[in-house]
N, C-alpha and C positions, 0 to 999 in steps of 0.2 A: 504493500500500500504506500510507504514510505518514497518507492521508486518510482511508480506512480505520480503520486504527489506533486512530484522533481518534475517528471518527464512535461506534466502539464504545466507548472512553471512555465518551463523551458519554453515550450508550446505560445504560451502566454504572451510571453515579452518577443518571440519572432513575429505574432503577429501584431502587435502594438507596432514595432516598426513599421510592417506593413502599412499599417493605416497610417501612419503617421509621417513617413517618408516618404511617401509616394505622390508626396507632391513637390518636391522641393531638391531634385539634384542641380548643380548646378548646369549651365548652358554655354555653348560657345558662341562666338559671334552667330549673330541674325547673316539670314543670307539672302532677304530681301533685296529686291531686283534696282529699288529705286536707292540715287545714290545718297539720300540724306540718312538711310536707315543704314548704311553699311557700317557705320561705329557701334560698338557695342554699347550698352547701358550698365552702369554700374553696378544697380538692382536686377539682379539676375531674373527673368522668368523661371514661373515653377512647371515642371514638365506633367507630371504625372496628375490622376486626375482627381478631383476634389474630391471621391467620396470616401470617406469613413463611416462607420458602421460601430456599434457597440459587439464584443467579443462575449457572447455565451457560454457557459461550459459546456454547453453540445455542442456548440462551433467548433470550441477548441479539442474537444474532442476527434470530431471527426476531420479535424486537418493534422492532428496529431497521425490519424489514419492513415492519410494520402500521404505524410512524410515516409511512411514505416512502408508504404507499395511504392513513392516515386521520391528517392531524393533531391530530385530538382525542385520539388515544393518549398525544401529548407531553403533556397533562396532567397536572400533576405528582397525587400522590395528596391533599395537603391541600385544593386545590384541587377536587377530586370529589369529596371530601368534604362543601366547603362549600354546594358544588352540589346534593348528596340532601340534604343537610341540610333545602334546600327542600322538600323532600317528603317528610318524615319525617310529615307528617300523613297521609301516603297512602301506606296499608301495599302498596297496590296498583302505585300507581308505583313505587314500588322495588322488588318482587320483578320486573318487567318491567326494570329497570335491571341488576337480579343476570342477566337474562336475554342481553344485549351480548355480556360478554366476561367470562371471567374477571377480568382486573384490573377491571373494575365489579363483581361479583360480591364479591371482595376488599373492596373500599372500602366496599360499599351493605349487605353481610349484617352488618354492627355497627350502622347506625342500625335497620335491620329488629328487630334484637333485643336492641337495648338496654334498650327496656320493652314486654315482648311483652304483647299483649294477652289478658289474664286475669281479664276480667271478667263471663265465663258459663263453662259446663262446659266447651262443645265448645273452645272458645280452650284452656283450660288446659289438657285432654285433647292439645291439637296441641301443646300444649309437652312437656310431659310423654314424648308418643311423639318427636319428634324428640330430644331429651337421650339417650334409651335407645338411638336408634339404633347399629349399630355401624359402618358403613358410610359415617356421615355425611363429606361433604369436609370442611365444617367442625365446631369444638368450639364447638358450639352453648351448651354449659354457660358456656363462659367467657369469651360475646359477653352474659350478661342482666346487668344492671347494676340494674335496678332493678324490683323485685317486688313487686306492689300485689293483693294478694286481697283487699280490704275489699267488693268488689261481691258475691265470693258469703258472706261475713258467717259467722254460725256452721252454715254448710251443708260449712264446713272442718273437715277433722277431722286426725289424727295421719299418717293415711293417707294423705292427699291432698298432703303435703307432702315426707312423705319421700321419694320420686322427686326431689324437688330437691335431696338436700342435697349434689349434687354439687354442686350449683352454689354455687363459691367464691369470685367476683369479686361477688357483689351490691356495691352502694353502698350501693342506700338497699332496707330492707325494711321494707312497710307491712302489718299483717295488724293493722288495726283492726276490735273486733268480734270477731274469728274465736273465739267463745269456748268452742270445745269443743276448741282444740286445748292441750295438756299439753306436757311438759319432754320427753316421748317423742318428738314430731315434732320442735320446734323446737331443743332442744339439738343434735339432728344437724345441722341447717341453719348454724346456727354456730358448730359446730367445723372449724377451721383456716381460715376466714374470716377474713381480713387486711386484708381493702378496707373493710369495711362504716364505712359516715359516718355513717347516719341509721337507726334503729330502733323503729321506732313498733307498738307490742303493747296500744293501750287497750284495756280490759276484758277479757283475756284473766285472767279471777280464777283458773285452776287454774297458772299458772306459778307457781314458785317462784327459791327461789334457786341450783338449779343451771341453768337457764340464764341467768341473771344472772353466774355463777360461771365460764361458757362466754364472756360477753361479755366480763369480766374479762381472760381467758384468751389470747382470740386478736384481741378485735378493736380493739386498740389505738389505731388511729384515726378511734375513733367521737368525730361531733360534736354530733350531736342524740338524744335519749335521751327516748322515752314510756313511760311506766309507768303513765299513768293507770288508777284503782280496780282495781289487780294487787295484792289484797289479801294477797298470801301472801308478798310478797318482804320484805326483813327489811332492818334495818340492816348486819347480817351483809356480805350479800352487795353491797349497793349503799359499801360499803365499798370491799372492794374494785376496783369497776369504778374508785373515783374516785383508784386510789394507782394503778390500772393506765390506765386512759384519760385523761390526761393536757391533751389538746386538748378534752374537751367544750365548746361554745357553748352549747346549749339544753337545755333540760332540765323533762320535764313531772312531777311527780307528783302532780297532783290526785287527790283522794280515796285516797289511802296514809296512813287514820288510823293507821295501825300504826306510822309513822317518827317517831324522835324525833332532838332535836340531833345525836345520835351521826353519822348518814351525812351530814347535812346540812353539819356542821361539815369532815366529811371530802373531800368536793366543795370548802368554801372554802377549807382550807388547799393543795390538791393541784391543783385547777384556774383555774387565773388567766385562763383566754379564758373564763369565763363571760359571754354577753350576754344569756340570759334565762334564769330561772327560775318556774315556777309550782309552789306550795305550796298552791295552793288547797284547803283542807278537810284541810289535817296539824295538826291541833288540839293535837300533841305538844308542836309547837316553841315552842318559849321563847326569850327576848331574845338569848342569848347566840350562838344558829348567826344568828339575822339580825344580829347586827351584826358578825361574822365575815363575812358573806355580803356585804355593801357595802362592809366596810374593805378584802377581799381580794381584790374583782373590781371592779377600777380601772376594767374594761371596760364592766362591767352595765349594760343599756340597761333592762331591764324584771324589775319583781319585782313579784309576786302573791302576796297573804299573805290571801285572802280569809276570811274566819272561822278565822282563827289566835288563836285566843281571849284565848291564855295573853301575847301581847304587850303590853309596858308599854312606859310613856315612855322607861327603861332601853335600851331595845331601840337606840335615837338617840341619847340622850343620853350612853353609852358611845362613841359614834364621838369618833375625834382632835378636839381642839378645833379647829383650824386646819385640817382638810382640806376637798375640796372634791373630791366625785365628781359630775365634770361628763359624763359619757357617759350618767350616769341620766337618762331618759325619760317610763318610767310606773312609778306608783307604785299600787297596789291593796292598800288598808286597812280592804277591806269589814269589816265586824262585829268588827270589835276593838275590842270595848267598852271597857277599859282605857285607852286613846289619850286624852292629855287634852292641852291648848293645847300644855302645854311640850314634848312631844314634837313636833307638828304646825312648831314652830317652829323648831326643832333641824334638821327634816327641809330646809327651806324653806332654812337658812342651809348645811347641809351641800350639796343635791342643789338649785343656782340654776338650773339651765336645765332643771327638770320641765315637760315638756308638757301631760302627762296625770296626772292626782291624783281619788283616788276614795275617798271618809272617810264614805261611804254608812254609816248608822248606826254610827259614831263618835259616842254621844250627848252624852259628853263637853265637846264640843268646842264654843266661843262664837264670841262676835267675835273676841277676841284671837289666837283661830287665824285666820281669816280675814284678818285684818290683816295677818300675819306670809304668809299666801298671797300679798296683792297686792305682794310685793316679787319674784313671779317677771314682773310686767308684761308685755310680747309675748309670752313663750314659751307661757305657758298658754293651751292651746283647748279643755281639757276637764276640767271642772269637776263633782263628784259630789257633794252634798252632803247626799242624801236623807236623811231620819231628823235630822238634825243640830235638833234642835228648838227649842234655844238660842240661835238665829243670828236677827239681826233686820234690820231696813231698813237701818239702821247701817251693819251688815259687808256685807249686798247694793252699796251704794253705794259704799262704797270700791273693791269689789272690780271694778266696773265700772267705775269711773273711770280706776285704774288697769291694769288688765287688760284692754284695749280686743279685743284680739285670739280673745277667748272662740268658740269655735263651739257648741258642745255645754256646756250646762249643767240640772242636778238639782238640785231644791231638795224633790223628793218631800215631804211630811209637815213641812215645815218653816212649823207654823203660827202663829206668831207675823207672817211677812213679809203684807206690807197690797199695796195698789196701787203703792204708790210703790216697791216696788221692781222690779215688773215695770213699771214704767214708765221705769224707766233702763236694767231689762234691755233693750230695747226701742231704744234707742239703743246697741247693739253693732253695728257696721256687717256683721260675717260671721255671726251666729247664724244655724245652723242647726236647733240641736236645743233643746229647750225641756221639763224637766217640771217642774209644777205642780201633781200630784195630790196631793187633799187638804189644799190652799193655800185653807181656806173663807172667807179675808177679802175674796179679790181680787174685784172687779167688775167688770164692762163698761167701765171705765176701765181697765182694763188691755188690754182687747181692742182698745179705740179707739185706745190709743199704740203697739199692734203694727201695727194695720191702715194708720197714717198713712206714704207715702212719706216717704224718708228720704234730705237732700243727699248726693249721694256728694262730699266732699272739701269743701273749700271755695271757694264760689260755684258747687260744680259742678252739672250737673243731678239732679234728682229719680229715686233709684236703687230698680229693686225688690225687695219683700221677699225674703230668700233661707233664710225658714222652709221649713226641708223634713220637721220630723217635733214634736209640738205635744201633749201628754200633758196633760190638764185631768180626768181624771176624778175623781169625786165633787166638782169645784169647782159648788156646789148654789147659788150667784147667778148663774152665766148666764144670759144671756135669748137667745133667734134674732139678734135682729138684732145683735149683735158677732158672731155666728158667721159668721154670712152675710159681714158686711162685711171678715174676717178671711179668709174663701173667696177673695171676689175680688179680694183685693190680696196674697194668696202664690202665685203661678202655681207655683211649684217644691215647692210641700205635698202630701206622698205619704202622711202620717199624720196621723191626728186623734184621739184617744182621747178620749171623753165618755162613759164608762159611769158610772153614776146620775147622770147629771144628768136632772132631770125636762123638760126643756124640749126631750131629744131624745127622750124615751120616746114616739114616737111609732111607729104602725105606720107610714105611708107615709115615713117618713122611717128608720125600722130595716132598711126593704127595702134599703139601700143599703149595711148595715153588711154587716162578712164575717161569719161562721161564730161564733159560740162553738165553743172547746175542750171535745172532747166528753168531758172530766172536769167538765165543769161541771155542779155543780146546779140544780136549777130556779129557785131563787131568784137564781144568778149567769145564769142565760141570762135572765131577767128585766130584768136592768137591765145587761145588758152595749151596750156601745156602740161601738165602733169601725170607723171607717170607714177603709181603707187602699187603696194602687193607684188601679185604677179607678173606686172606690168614690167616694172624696174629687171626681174630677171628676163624677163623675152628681151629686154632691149639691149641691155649685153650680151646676149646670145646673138641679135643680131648684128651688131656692130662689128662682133668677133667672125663670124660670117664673113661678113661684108672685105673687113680688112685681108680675109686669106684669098677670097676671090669674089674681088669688089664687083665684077662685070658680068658673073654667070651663079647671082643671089636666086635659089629657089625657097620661094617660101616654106614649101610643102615640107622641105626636107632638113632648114635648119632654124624654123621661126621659134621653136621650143628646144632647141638644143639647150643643152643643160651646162655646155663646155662652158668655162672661163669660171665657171664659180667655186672649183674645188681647189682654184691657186693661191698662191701668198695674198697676202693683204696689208694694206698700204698702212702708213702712219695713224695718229692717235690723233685726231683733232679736228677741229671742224673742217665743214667744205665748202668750197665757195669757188665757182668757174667763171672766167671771163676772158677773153681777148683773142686776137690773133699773132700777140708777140711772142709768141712761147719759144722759137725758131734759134732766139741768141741765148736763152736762157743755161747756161750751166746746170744748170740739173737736168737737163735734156737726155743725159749721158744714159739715164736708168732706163729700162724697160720692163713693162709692166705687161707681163701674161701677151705677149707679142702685138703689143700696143706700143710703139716707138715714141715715148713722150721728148721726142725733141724733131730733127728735121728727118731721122733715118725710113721711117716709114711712109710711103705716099698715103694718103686721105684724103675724103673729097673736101674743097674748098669751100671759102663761100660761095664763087659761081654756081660751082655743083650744087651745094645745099639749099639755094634760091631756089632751083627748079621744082616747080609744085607748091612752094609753098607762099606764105604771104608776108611784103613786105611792110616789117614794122615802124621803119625807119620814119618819124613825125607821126606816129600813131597814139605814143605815149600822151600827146599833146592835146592830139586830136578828140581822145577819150577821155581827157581830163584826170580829174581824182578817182574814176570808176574801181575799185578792186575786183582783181578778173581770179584771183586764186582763192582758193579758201584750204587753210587746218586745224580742223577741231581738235587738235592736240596739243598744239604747240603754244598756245596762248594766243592772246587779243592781238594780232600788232603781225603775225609771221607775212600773211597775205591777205588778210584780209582789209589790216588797216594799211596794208601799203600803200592806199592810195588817195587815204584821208589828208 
């Protein structure tokens, strides 16, 4: 009897755990599609699913049973947890899991409905009828944790939503797009909502400020916050969220020209875990909320101030003398035209361990700010400096010298800089990124210092290039042969942009480019150029082609040849092609994958290269400021503002 006893103890307290843990392992990051939700939240969601039950001594009896036939029952609940967890990709394996036993069933219906799938009708129609049911074993409403409708977009409406607004444990709710829905659907959704972390509403323009007034209200420990172009919410109400939510981290209001200092100021004083904010396009803000916003978020890794028009030097130059906000990361000072050295230098002695710095039409700004950059040395790998028109070979070189560590750098429109300084760019051992549009001094001496391998370390072997994305358009001196010899010594090159350069206005050579954006006009699909993906390798295949037998090129048989990509590869540094001088150049000597980068190999010339193609020569002019390239990666400024 005595053993007995024990055994049922035993019995006892495993399933105490059961009930008790099975709601609550920890989680790894969300893998939510949209990109505001990709941080994690500090409050973990709880996986497993909310019911408990009181333990009988029949219960515990007869689970005592099923241990003593299957010892996989002794598994404790966290432990079967961690176990579907594996298969939370496979909504299919775990409803077969829910199918076992009850306590599986228990443990596996909280990863099944943690983030039900709700990315067509019939999905959300399956959510919607199970919630209503009344019958259900389990409270299906208070197992969803995270609710993502961006897939059906604005085919959402008021109606479709409110069937959920039981549902009061969301964490995170994404309803990006959904822009027909109103204060009438979504303000029921989060009333009495106490969990919610993460709330992401971009473009939803008919919300106002009663459900902002809602989120104020109940959902206290919200972390992440999107408002993007929800043109109707007001200082008012984002007020209060920031004297009632307390823990925000992130925080989006792009395109909110409606806010001014008032809420923004109200965020600094009241939330002290700020680690990012975007301001992009609140044209309201003035010095005073940004420099309240870095003095008072000791945290702040990332601030976006892109066309915040109204900021002056002031804006920094008010920060403590003596302080130093080391957590800052990235800096975004697109189009603040106001910004002049003394600010840019303030920033640089206040925020020393900036990564990321973007002063993309900051026209302002000279060497002197440049200078005052090269004292972030290793930290900085990403460098924006488009528009900056004042900046010359000078500030290029120091800032190389000292900043070795550069990956990504824009010098868009900055045309004063010559060859020599993409020729020390060129010598950065990690470049990746590189723009140069509208850079019309540079020549084929710049291409020739990119194309050349480059010691890794010292005395170490000959390492290669690790250009991956290469922006030259309008640079109107390139000639083929730096392009070509620049092909076969960046095996890792996914981007090339050469729109108006004449020397690729070619037809057999524009088959290779992608698509122009079909907002383009005729005149921009005319001399658009770009070649990316698998483009950039057909085009070294063909070039390579061409160069062994220029005069009897079959397409059939060498437009995908795969030759030239398994060779050496060139130097460590950006890239940048121009000119027809390449001819006297001393580094001509090298040869690159049977690419003669000096006079040894015949290529076709300009004459040649003309045929077919169109001349751009006073087209620049003719088209004005139009920008004819675009990339969504590279930042604001590579091609698309080239021409602002």
């Amino acid at each position: 009897m005595v053993s007995r006893s024990r055994r049922e103890q035993r019995m006892s307290r495993v399933s105490d755990s059961e009930s008790s843990a099975s709601t609550s392992p920890e989680r790894g990051q969300d893998d939510d599609n949209d990109s505001f939700m990709l941080h994690p939240n500090d409050s973990q969601s709880s996986l497993g699913g909310s019911i408990s039950r009181d333990i009988s001594p029949d219960s515990v009896r007869d689970f005592g049973e099923r241990c003593r036939r299957s010892p996989i029952c002794r598994l404790p609940a966290e432990l079967l947890i961690a176990i579907f967890t594996r298969l939370s990709t496979s909504p299919a394996d775990l409803r077969s899991c829910m199918l076992v036993s009850k306590d599986w069933a228990r443990n596996a219906v909280g990863l099944l409905w943690l983030r039900p799938h709700t990315d067509n009708w019939q999905g959300l129609h399956n959510v919607t009828r199970s919630i209503r049911a009344v019958d259900s074993y389990f409270a299906y409403h208070d197992l969803i944790k995270r609710l993502n409708l961006t897939q059906l977009g604005n085919q959402v409406s008021d109606g479709t939503i409110l069937p959920l607004s039981g549902c009061k444990r969301i964490e995170r709710l994404t309803l990006t797009n959904c822009s027909k829905l109103t204060d009438l659907g979504l303000a029921p959704l989060l009333d009495g909502n106490r969990n919610l972390l993460a709330l992401d509403i971009t473009g939803l323009e008919h919300i106002t400020d009663r459900t902002m007034k809602k989120v104020a209200q109940h959902c206290l420990r919200l972390q992440g916050l999107n408002v993007t172009n929800c043109r109707k919410i007001t200082d008012e109400s984002l007020e209060l969220v920031a004297k009632s939510c307390k823990h925000v981290k992130r925080l989006k209001f792009n395109g909110c020209t409606q806010l001014t200092d008032r809420s923004i100021m109200a965020f600094a004083d009241n939330c002290h875990s700020i680690l990012e904010i975007d301001l992009h396009d609140c044209r309201a803000l003035e010095d005073e909320s940004v420099t309240a916003l870095i003095d008072g978020g000791r945290q702040l890794r990332e601030l976006r101030l892109q066309h915040c028009s109204r900021i002056t030097d002031n804006a920094f130059l008010q920060l403590p003398q003596d302080a130093a906000y080391e957590s800052l990361r990235i800096l975004d000072l697109t189009d603040c035209g106001e910004l002049q050295d003394a600010g840019v230098q303030k920033i640089i002695t206040a925020a020393p361990r900036l990564r990321n710095l973007v002063l993309a039409k900051c026209r302002q700004i000279t060497d002197r700010a440049v200078m005052s950059i090269t004292k972030l040395g290793k930290n900085l790998h990403y460098i924006h400096l488009g528009h900056c028109a004042r900046i010359t070979d000078a500030g290029v070189a120091q800032l190389v010298k000292l900043c070795n560590r550069i990956r990504y750098i824009d010098l868009a429109c900055c045309q004063n800089l010559t060859d020599n300084s993409v020729q020390q760019l060129a010598t950065l051992p990690k470049l990746k990124r590189i723009g140069l549009v509208k850079c019309g001094s540079i020549t084929d001496r710049s291409i020739l210092a990119l194309a050349k391998p480059k010691q890794a370390g010292q005395g170490g072997p000959l390492a290669p290039s690790s250009l991956e994305r290469v922006h030259l358009s309008y640079c109107t001196l390139l000639s083929l042969d730096g392009i070509h010899a620049l092909l076969n010594n960046c095996p890792r090159l996914t981007h090339l942009s050469l729109t108006g350069v004449q020397a690729f206005l070619r037809e057999e050579l524009i088959h290779f480019c992608r698509e122009a954006p079909a907002e383009f006009n005729d005149h921009q699909r005319d001399v658009f150029c770009v070649f990316s993906g698998p483009g950039v390798g057909r085009l070294r295949a063909y070039l390579n082609a061409e160069a062994s037998a220029p005069s009897t090129y079959d397409g059939e048989t060498t437009m995908f040849d795969d030759g030239g990509e398994d060779g050496p590869d060139p130097p460590i540094g950006g890239g940048v092609m121009l000119g027809d001088g390449a001819a006297d150049h001393p580094d001509h000597q090298f040869g690159f994958h049977g690419v003669a980068i000096g006079g040894g190999h015949p290529h076709p010339h300009p004459q040649t290269q003309a045929q077919g193609g169109v001349n751009v020569n006073g087209l620049m002019g003719a088209m004005g400021a139009t920008a004819i390239d675009e990339d969504e990666e590279f930042g604001e400024g590579s091609e698309i503002m080239a021409g602002d």
